[in-house]
DRENPA-3360 file (N, C-alpha, C; in nm, 2 decimals, always signed):
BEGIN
1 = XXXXXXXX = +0.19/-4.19/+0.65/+0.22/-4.04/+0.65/+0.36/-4.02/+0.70 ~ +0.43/-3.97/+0.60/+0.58/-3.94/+0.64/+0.60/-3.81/+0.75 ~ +0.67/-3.83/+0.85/+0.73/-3.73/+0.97/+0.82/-3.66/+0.85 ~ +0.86/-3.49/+0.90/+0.92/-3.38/+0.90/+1.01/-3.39/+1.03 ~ +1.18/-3.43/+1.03/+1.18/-3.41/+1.14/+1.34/-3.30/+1.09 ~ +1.35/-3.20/+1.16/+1.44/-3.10/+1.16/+1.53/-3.10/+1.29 ~ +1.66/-3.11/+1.24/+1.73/-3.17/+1.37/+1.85/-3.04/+1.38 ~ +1.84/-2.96/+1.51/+1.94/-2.81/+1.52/+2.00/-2.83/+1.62;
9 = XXXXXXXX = +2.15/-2.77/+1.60/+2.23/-2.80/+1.74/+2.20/-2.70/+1.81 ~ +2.25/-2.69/+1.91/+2.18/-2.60/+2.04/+2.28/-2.46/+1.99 ~ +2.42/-2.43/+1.91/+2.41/-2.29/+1.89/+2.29/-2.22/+1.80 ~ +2.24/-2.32/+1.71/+2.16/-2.28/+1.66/+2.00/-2.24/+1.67 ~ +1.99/-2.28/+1.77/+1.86/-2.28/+1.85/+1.91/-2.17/+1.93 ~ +2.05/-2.09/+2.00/+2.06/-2.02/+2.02/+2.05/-1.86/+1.94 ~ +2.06/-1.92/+1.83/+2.09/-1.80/+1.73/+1.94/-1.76/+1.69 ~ +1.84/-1.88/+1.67/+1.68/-1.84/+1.66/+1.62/-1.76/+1.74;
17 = XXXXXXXX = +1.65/-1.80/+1.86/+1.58/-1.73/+1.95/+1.65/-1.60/+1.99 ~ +1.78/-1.60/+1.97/+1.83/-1.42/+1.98/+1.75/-1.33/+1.90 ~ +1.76/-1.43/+1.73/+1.70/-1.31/+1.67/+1.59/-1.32/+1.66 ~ +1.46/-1.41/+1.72/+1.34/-1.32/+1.71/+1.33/-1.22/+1.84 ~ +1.41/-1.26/+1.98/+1.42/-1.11/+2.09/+1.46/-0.99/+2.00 ~ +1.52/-0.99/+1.93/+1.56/-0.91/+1.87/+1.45/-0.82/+1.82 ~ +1.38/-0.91/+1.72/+1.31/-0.85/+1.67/+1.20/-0.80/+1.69 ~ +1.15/-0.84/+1.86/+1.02/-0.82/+1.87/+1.07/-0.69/+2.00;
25 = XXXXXXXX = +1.20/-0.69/+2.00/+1.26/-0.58/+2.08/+1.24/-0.48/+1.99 ~ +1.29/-0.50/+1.82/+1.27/-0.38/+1.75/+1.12/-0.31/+1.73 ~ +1.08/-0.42/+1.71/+0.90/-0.38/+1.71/+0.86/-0.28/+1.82 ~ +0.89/-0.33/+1.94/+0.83/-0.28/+2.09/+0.90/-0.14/+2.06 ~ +1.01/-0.11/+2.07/+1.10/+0.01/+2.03/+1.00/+0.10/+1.93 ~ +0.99/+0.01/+1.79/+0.94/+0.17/+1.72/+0.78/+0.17/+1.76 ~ +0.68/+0.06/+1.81/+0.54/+0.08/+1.85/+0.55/+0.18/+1.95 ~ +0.64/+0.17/+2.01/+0.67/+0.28/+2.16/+0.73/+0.44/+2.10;
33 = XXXXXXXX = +0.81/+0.43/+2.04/+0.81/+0.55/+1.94/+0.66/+0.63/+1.87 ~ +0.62/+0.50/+1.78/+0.46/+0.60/+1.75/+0.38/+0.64/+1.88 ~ +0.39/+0.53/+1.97/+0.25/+0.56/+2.06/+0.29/+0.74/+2.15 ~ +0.43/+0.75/+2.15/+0.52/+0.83/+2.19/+0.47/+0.97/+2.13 ~ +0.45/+0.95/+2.01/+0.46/+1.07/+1.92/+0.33/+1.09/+1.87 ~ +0.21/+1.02/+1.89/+0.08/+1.03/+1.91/+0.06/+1.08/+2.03 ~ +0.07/+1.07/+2.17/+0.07/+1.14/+2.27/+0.11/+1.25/+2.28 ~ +0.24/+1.35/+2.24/+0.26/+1.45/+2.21/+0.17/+1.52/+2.11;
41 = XXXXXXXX = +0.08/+1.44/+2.00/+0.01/+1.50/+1.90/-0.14/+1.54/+1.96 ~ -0.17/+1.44/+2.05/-0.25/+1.43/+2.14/-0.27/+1.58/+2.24 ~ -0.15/+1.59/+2.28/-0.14/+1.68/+2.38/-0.14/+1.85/+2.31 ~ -0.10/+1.87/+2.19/-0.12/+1.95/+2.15/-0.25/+1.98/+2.08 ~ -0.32/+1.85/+2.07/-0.44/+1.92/+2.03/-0.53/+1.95/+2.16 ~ -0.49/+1.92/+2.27/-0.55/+1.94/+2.38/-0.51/+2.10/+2.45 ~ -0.41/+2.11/+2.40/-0.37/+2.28/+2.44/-0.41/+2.39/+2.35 ~ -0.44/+2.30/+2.19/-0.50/+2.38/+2.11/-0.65/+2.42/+2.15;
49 = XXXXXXXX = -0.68/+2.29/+2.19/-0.83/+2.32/+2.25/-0.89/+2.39/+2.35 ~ -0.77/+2.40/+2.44/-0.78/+2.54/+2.56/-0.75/+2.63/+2.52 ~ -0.65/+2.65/+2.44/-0.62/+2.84/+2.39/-0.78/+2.86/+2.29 ~ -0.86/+2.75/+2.21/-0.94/+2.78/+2.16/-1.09/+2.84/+2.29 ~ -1.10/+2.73/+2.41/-1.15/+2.77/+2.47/-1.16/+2.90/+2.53 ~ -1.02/+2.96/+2.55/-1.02/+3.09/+2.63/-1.05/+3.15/+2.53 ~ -0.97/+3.15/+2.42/-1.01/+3.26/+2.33/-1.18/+3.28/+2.30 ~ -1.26/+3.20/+2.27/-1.41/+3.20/+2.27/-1.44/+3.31/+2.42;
57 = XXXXXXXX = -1.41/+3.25/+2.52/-1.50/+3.31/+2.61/-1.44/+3.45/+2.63 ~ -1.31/+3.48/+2.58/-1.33/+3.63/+2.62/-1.40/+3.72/+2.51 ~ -1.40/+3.62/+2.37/-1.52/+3.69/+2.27/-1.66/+3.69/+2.32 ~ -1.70/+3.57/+2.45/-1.85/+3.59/+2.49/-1.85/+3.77/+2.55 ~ -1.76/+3.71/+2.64/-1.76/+3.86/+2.72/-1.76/+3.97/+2.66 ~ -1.66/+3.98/+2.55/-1.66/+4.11/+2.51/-1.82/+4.11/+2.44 ~ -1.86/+4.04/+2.36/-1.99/+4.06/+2.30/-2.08/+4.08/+2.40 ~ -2.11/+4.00/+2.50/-2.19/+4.08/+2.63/-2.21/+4.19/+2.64;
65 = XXXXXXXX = -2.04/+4.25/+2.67/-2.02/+4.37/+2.75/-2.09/+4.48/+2.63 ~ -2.04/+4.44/+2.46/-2.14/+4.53/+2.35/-2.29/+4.50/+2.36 ~ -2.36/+4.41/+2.36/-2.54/+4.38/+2.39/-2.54/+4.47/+2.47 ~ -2.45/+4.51/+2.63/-2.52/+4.57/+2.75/-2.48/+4.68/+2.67 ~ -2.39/+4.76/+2.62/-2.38/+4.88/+2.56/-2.47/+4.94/+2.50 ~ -2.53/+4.87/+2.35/-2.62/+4.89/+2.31/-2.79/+4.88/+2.33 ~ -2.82/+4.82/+2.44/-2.92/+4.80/+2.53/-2.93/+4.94/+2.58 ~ -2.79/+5.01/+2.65/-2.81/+5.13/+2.70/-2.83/+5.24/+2.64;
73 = XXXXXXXX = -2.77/+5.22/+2.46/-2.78/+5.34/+2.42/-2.91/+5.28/+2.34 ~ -2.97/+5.19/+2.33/-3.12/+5.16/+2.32/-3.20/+5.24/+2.37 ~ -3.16/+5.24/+2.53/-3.28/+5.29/+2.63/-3.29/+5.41/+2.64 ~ -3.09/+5.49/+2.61/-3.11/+5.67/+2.56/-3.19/+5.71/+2.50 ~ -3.20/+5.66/+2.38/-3.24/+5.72/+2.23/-3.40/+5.72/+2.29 ~ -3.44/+5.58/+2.34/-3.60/+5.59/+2.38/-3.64/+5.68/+2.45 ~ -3.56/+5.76/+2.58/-3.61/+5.84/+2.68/-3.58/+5.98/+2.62 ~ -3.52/+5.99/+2.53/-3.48/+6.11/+2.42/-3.61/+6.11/+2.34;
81 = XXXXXXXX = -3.68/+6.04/+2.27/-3.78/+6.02/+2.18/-3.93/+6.05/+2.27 ~ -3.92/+6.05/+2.35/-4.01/+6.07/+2.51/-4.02/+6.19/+2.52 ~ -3.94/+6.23/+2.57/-3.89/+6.36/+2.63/-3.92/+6.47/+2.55 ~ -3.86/+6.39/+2.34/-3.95/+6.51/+2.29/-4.06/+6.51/+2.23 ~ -4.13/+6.34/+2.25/-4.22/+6.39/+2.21/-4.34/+6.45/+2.29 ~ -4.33/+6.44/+2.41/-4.36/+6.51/+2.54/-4.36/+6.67/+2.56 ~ -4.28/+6.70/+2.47/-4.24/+6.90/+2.44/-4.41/+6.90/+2.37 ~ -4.46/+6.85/+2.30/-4.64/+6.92/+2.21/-4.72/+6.84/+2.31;
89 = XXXXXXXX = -4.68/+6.72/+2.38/-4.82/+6.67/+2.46/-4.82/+6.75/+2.57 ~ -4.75/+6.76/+2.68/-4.73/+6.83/+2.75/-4.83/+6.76/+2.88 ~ -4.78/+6.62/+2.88/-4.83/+6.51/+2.97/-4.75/+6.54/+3.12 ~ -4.66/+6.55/+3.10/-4.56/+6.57/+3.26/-4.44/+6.68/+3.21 ~ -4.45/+6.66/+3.38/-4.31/+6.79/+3.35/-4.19/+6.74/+3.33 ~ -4.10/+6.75/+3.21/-3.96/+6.71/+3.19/-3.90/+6.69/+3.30 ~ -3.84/+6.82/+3.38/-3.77/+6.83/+3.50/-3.78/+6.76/+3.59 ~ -3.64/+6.71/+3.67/-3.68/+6.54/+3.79/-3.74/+6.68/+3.90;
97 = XXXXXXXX = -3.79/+6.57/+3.96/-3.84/+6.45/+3.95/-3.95/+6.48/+3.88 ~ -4.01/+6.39/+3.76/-4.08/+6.39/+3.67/-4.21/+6.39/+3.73 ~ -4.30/+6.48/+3.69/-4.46/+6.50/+3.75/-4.56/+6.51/+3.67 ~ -4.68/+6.45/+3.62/-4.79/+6.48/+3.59/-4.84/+6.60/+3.58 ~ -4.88/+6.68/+3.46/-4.89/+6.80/+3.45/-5.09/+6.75/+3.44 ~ -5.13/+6.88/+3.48/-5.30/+6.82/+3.50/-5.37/+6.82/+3.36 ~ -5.30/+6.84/+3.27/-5.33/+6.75/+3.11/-5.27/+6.56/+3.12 ~ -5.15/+6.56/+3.19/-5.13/+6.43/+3.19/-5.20/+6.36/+3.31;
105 = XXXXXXXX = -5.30/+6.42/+3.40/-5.40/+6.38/+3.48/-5.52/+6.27/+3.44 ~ -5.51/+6.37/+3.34/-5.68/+6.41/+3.24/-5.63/+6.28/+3.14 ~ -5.55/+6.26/+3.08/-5.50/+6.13/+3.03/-5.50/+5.98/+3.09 ~ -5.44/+6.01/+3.22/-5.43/+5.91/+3.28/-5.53/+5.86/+3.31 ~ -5.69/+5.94/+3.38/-5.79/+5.88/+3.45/-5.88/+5.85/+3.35 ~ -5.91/+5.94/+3.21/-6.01/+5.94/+3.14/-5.95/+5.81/+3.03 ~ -5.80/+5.77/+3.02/-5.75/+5.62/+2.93/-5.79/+5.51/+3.02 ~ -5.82/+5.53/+3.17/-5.89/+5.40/+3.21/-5.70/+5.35/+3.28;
113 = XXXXXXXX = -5.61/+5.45/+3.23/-5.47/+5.38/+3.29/-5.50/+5.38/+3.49 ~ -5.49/+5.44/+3.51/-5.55/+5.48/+3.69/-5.62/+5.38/+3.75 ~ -5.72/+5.34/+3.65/-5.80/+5.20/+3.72/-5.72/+5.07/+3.73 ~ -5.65/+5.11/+3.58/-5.61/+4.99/+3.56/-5.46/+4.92/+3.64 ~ -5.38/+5.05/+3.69/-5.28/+5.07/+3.77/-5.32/+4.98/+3.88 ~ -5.48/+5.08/+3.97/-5.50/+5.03/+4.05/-5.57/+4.90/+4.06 ~ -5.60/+4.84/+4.01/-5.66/+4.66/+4.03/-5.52/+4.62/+4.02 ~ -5.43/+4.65/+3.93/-5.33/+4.55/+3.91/-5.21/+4.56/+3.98;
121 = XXXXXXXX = -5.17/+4.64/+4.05/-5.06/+4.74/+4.16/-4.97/+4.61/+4.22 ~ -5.05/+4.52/+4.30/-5.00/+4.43/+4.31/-4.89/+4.34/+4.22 ~ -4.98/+4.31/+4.14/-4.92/+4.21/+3.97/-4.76/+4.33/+3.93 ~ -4.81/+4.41/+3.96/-4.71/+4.52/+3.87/-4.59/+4.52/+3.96 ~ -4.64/+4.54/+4.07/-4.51/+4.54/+4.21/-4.41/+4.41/+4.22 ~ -4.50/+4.30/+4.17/-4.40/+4.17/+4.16/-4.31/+4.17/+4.04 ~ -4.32/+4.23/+3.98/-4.27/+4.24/+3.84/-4.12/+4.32/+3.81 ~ -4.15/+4.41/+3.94/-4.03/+4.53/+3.99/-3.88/+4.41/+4.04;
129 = XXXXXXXX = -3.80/+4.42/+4.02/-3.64/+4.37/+4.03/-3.63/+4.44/+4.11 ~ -3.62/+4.50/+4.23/-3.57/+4.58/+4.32/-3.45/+4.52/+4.48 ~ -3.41/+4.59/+4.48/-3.26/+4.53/+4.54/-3.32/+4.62/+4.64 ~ -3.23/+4.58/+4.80/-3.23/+4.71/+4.91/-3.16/+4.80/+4.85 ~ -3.02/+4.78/+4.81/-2.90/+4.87/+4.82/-2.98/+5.01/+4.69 ~ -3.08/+4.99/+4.67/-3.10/+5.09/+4.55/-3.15/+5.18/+4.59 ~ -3.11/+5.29/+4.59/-3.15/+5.45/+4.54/-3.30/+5.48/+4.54 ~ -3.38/+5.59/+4.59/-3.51/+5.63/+4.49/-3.52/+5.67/+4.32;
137 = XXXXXXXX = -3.34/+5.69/+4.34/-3.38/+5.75/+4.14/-3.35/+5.60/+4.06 ~ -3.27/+5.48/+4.12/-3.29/+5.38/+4.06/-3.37/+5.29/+4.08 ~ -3.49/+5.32/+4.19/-3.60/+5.26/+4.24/-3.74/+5.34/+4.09 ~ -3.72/+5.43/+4.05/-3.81/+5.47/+3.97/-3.75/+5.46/+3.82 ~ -3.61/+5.44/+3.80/-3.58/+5.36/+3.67/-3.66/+5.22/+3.65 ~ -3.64/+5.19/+3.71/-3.68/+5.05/+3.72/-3.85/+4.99/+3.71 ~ -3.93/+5.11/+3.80/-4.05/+5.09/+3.73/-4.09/+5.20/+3.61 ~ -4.00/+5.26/+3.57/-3.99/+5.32/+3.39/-3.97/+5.17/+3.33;
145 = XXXXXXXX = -3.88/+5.13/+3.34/-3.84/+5.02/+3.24/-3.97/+4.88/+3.27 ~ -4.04/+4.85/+3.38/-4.16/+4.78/+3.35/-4.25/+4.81/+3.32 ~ -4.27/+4.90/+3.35/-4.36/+4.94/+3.22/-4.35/+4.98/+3.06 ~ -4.24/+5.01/+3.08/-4.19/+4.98/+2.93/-4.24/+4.82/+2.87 ~ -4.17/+4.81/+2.93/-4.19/+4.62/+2.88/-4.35/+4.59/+2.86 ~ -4.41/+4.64/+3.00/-4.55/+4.57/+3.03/-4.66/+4.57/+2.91 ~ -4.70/+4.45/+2.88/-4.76/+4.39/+2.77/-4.94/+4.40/+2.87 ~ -5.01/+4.53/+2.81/-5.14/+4.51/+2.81/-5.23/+4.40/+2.73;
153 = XXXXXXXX = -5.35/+4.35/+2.82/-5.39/+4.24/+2.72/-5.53/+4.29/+2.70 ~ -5.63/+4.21/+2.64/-5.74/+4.20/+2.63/-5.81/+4.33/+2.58 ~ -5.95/+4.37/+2.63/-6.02/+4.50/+2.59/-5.94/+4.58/+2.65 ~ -5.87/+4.58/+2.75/-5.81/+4.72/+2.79/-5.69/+4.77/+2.69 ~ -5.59/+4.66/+2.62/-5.54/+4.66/+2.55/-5.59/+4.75/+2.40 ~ -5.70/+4.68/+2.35/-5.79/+4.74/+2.22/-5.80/+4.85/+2.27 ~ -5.86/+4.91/+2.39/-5.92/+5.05/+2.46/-5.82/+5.12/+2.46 ~ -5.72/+5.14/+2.52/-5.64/+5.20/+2.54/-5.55/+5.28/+2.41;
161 = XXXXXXXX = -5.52/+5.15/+2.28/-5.48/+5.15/+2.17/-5.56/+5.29/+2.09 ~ -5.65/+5.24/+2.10/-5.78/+5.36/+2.04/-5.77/+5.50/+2.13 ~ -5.80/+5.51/+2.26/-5.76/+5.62/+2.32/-5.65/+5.69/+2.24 ~ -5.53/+5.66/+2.26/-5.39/+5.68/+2.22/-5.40/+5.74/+2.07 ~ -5.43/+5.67/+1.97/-5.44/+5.68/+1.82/-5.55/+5.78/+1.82 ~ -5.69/+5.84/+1.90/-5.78/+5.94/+1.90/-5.69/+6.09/+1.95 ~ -5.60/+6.05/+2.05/-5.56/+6.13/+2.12/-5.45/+6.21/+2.05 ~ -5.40/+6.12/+1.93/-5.30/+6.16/+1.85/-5.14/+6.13/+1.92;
169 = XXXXXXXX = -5.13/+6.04/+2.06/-5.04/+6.03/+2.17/-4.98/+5.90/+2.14 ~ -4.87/+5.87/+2.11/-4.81/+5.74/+2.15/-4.83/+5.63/+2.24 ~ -4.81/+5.49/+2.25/-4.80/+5.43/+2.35/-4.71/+5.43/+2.43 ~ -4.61/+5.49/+2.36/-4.49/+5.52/+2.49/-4.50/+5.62/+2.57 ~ -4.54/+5.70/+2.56/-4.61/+5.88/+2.59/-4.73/+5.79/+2.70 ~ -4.85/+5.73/+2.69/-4.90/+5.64/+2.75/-4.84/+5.55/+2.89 ~ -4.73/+5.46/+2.85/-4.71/+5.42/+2.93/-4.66/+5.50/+3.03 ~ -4.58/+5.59/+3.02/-4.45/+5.70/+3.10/-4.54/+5.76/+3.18;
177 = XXXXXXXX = -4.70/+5.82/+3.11/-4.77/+5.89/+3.23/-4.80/+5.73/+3.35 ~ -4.87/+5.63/+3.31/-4.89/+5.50/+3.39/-4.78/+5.49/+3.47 ~ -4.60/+5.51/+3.46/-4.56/+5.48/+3.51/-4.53/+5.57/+3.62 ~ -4.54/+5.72/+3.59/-4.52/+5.80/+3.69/-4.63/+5.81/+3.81 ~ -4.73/+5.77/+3.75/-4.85/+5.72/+3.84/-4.82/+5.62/+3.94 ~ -4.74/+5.53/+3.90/-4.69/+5.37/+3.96/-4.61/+5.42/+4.05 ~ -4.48/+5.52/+4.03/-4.43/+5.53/+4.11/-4.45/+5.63/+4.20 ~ -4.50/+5.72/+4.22/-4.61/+5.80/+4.33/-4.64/+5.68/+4.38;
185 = XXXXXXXX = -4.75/+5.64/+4.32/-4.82/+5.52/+4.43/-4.78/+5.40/+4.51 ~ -4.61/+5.35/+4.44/-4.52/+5.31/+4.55/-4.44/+5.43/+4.61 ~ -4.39/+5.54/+4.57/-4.29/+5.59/+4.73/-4.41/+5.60/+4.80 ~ -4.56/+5.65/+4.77/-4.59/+5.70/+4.91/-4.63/+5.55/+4.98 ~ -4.64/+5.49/+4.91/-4.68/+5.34/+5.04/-4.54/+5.35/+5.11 ~ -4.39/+5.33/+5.05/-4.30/+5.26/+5.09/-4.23/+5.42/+5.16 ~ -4.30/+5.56/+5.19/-4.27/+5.64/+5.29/-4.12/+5.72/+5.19 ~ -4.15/+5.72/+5.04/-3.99/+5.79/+4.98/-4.05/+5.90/+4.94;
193 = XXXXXXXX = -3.98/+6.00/+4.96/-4.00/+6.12/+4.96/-3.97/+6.14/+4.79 ~ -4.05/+6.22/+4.70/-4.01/+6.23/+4.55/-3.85/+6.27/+4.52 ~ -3.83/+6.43/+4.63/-3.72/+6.45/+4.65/-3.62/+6.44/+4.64 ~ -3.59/+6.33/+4.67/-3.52/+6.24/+4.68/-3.38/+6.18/+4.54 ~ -3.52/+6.18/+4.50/-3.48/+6.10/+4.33/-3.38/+6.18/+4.32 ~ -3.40/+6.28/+4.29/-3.26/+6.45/+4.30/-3.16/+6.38/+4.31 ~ -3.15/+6.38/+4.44/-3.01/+6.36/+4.53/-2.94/+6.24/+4.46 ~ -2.98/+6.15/+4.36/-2.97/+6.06/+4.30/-2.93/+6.04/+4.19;
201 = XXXXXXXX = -3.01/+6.16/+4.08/-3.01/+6.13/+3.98/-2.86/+6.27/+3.91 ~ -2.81/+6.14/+3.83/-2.71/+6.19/+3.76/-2.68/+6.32/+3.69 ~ -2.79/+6.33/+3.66/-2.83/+6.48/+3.52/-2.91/+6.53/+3.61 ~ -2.92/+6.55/+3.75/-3.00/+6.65/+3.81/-2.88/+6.76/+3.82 ~ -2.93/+6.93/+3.85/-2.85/+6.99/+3.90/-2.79/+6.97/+4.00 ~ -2.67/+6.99/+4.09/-2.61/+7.01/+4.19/-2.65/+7.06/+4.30 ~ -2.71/+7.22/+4.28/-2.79/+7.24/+4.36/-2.90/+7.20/+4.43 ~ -2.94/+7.05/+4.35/-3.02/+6.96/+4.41/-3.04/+6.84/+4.51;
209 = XXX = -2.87/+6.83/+4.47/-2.83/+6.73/+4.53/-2.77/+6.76/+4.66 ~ -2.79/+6.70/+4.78/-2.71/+6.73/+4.92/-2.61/+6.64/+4.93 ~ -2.50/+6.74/+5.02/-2.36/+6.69/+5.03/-2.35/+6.62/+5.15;
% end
């Protein structure tokens, strides 16, 4: 087997090895250039991605702040639909603080709602969201609004249903006497004067309210 032998003088062997430094200097140069200008592409999608983040969440918020809007003017339209359909039942008196008229009595005890208040009073009181800092007039929003919600079950449910639809009376007209019932029967445990609600409520007259 014949030897390959390659015989270089030492400038030559200098000139090899310059130019592959050379060239592996030019490599390192432009690899450092891309990795360079990937990092900056990098970094702008990262800033893209924060202006994308803010921008979302102040669309959460603003669409919140519209849900809570329309939740409120939800709840108007319902206590307006009440109020009049309440003008031919003539279940309570419009005027705060809201009272059981002795037709809305006669409703309440003979639907079986009164009994049913009372076994459950408890169940219903845990159900109340109530804060210290609150008011009697937004202490009696608040048990309007669970009972609104409150989901009757069983025969009292069917019973009640049938009452209502005999009566020619809504279930909402229904619940609203139940709830004005509920809340009598918490101020007077918790010692709040009906009164009160007045001094509280926004659409009461002035004259009702103390300075």
């Amino acid at each position: 087997m014949e030897e390959l032998i390659i015989k270089i003088g030492v400038p030559q062997f200098v000139g090899i090895i310059t130019t592959i430094t050379l060239s592996l200097i030019g490599i390192s140069w432009k690899i450092g250039g891309r990795l360079k200008g990937i990092e900056k592409d990098v970094e702008k999608l990262s800033d893209n991605h924060t202006e994308i983040k803010s921008d979302f969440k102040d669309f959460s918020v603003r669409m919140i702040d519209i849900i809570g809007t329309l939740k409120e003017m939800e709840g108007s339209l319902k206590e307006i639909r009440i109020s009049k359909e309440n003008e031919s039942v003539s279940a309570f008196q419009n005027n705060s603080p809201l009272k059981l008229t002795d037709g809305g009595e006669d409703l309440l005890k003979k639907s079986g709602l009164q009994s049913y208040i009372d076994q459950h009073y408890s169940t219903l009181c845990d159900g109340l969201v109530l804060k210290n800092e609150m008011n009697p007039y937004e202490i009696q929003e608040e048990i309007f609004s669970c009972m609104n919600i409150h989901k009757f079950e069983g025969n009292f449910k069917e019973g009640l249903m049938t009452f209502s639809y005999e009566k020619g009376i809504s279930m909402s007209i229904m619940k609203r006497i139940g709830a004005i019932y509920l809340r009598d029967k918490y101020m007077e445990e918790n010692k709040i004067k009906l009164k009160e609600i007045d001094e509280h409520d926004p659409e009461a007259p002035s004259s009702l309210k103390t300075t």
